[in-house]
KOLLODO-468146 format. One record per residue (C-alpha): residue number from 1; residue in three letters; y, x, z. Coordinates in pm, whole numbers. Example, Ala and Ser with C-alpha at 12.3 -4.5 7.8 and 13.67 -1.06 7.14 Angstrom:
BEGIN
    nr   rest       yy       xx       zz
     1    ala     -450     1230      780
     2    ser     -106     1367      714
//
This chain:
BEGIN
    nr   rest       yy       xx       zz
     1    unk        0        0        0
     2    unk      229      284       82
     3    unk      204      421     -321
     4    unk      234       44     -420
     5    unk      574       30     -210
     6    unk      713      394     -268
     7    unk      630      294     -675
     8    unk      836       12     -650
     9    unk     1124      154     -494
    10    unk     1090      467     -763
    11    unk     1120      191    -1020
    12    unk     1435      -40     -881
    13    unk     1620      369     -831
    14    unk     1549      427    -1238
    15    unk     1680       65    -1264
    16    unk     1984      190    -1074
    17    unk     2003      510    -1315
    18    unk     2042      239    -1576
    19    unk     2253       60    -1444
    20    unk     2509      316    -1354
    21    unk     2469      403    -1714
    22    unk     2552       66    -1828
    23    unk     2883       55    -1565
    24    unk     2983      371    -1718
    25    unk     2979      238    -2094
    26    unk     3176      -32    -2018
    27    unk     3443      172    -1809
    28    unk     3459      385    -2138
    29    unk     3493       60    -2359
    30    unk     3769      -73    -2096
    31    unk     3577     -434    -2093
    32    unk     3618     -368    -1689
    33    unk     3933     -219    -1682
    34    unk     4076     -489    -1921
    35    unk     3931     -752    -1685
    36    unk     4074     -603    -1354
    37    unk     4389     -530    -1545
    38    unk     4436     -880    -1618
    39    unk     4407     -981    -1246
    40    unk     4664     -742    -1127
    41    unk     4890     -914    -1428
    42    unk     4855    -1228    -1281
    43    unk     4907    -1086     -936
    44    unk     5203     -945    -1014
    45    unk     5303    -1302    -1195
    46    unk     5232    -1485     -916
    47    unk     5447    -1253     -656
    48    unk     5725    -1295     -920
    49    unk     5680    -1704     -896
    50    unk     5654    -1717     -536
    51    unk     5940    -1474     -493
    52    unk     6166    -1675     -731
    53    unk     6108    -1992     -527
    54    unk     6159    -1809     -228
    55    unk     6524    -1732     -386
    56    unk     6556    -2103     -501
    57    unk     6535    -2217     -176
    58    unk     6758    -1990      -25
    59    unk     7044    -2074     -256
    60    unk     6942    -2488     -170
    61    unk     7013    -2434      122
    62    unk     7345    -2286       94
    63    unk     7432    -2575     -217
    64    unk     7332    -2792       85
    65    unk     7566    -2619      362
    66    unk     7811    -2634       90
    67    unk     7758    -3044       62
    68    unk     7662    -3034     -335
    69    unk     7340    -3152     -220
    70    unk     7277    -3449       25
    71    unk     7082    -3384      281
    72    unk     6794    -3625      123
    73    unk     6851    -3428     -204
    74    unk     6826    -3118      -10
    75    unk     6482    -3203      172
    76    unk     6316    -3324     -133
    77    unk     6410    -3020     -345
    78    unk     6291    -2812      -56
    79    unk     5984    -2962      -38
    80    unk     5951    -2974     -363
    81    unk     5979    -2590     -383
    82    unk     5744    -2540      -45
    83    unk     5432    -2746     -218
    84    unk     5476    -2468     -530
    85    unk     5496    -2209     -358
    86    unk     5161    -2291     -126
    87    unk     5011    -2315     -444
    88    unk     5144    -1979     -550
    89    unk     5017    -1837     -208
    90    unk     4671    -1973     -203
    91    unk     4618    -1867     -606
    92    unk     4717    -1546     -448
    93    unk     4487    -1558     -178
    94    unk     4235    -1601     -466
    95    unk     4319    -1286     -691
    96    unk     4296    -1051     -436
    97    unk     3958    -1227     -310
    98    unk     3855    -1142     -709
    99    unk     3987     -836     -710
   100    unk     3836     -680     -390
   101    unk     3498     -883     -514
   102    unk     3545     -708     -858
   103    unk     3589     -359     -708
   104    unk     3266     -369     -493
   105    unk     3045     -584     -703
   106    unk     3091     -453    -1061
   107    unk     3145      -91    -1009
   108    unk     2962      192     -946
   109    unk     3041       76     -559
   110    unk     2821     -198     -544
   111    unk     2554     -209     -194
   112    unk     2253     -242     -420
   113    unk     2321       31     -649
   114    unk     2455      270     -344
   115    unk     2157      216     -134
   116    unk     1907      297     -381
   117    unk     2131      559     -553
   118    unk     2097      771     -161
   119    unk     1727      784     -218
   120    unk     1701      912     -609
   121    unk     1581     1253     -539
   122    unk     1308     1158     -275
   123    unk      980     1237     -347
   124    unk      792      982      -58
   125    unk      818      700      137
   126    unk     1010      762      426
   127    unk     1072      509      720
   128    unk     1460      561      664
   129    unk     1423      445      307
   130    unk     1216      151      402
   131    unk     1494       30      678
   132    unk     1774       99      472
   133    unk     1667      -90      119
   134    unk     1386     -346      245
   135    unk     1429     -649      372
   136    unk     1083     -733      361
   137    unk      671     -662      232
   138    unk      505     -985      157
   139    unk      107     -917      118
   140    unk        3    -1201     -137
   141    unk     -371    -1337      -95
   142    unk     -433    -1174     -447
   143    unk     -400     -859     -322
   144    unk      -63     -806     -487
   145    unk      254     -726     -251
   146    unk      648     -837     -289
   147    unk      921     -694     -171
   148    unk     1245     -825      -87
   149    unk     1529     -586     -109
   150    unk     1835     -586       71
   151    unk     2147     -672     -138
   152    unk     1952     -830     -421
   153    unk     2259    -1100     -422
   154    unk     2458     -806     -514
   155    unk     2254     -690     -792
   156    unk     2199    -1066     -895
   157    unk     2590    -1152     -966
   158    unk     2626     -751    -1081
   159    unk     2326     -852    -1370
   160    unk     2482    -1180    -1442
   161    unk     2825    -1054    -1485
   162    unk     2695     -785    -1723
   163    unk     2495    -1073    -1907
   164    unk     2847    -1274    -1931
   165    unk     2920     -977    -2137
   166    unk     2629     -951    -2410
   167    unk     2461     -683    -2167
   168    unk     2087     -742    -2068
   169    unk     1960     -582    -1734
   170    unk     1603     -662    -1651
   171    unk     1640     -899    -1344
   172    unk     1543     -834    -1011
   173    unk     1191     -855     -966
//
């Protein structure tokens, strides 16, 4: 069972060497930068919008002290402006969410790749391997085993964002 295991994990590391191979040809391409450029664009967008209403707001206020506005006017206008700009905040909320997702998912920083990529040159089975990339060694009545790795959601949305982009990775097995 030990060879079975140690096999296995040989296997998903020369998956990883693929991987990292793949991550690296679409750096070079700029399909990943272009994407990550694009959401510190809108980032930058949205801090323009929000700061804009932030100035909008400050000069309603003084149209108000200065009685062009009614104070009905004034609170409508300014609420008005404060339902925008919550949207502006929480869409900005959401691009950073993406972007720190995109930096540790779809790069060469992603937990499945860098556990497995610490263990590339080892030539056994070692109990610090085991802890630090299995979650778990199902023995199947056939004989057969399964083994749950940890991070295998990471590797899952890492293989179907490169599949979003025409790239095939074999899946997780």
């Amino acid at each position: 069972m030990k060879a079975a295991v140690y096999e296995t994990i040989k296997n998903e590391i020369e998956l990883v060497n693929d991987i990292d191979k793949i991550i690296d040809n679409v750096m070079a391409e700029n399909k990943r930068s272009n994407e990550s450029n694009k959401i510190v664009l809108e980032i930058k967008k949205t801090k323009t919008e929000i700061e804009k209403l932030q100035s909008i707001r400050t000069t309603l206020f003084d149209d108000y002290l200065e009685q062009l506005l009614t104070e009905q006017e004034y609170l409508y206008a300014k609420n008005d402006y404060d339902k925008k700009e919550e949207k502006f905040k929480n869409r900005l909320d959401e691009l950073f969410l993406e972007q720190s997702r995109f930096a540790e998912v779809y790069t060469h920083e992603n937990k499945y790749l860098s556990a497995f990529r610490r263990f590339m040159d080892a030539q056994e089975l070692s109990r610090e391997m085991l802890t630090a990339l299995v979650h778990s060694i199902e023995l199947k009545s056939d004989k057969n085993i399964h083994i749950n790795f940890k991070f295998k959601d990471a590797f899952e949305e890492l293989r179907v964002h490169f599949r979003a982009q025409g790239i095939e990775v074999k899946p997780y097995e």
